[in-house]
N, C-alpha and C positions, 0 to 999 in steps of 0.2 A: 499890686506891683508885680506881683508873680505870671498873671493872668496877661499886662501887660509886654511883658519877654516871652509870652508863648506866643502869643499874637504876631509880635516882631518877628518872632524866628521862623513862624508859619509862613508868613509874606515875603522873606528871606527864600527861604527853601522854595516856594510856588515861584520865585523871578528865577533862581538859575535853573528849575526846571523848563520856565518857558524859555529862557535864551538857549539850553541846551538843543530841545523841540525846532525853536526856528533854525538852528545852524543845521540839527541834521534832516528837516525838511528842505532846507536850501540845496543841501546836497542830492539831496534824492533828486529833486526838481531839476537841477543842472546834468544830472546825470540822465535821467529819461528825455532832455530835450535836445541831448546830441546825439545823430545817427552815428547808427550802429553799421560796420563794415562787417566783410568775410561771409559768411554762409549762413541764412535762413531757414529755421525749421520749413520744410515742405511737406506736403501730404504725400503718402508713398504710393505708387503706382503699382497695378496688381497686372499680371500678364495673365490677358483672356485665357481664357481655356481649361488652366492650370486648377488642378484641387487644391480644396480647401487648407489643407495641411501645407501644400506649397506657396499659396498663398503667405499662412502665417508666417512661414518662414521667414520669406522673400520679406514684407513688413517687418518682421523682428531683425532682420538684416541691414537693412535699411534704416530703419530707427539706432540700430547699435551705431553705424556709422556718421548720423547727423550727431550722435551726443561726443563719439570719438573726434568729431572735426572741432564740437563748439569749446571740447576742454582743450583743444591744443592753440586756443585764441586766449590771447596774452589779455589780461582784464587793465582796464587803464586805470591808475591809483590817483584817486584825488587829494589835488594840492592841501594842503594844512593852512589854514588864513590864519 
């Protein structure tokens, strides 16, 4: 009987983990299938000539401000079904 109610509560527990999995796969899935607006990570552009050091900069410069543009983009919150 015991052996029984373990079985039970196992197959329990295993369904609302799968329905929990499909809901938040569903979400993921509706979320990567709608384009994305506002600014695009790019590769950064190096100015001929310039040394190495400037180079980095000018890259580390550049990267500061693609990450400073992508946090001031409002993230969309998905609906609760």
């Amino acid at each position: 009987m015991r052996a029984i109610f373990s079985i039970l509560g196992l197959l329990v527990v295993i369904a609302i983990i799968g329905l929990l999995a499909k809901k938040q796969l569903g979400a993921v899935s509706e979320l990567s299938t709608k384009p994305q607006n506002g600014p695009q990570v790019s590769v950064p552009t190096n100015t001929p000539g310039a040394t190495a050091q400037q180079q980095s900069q000018q890259i580390q410069q550049q990267i500061k401000q693609s990450v400073e543009a992508s946090m001031q983009q409002v993230r969309p919150v998905p609906d609760e079904k």
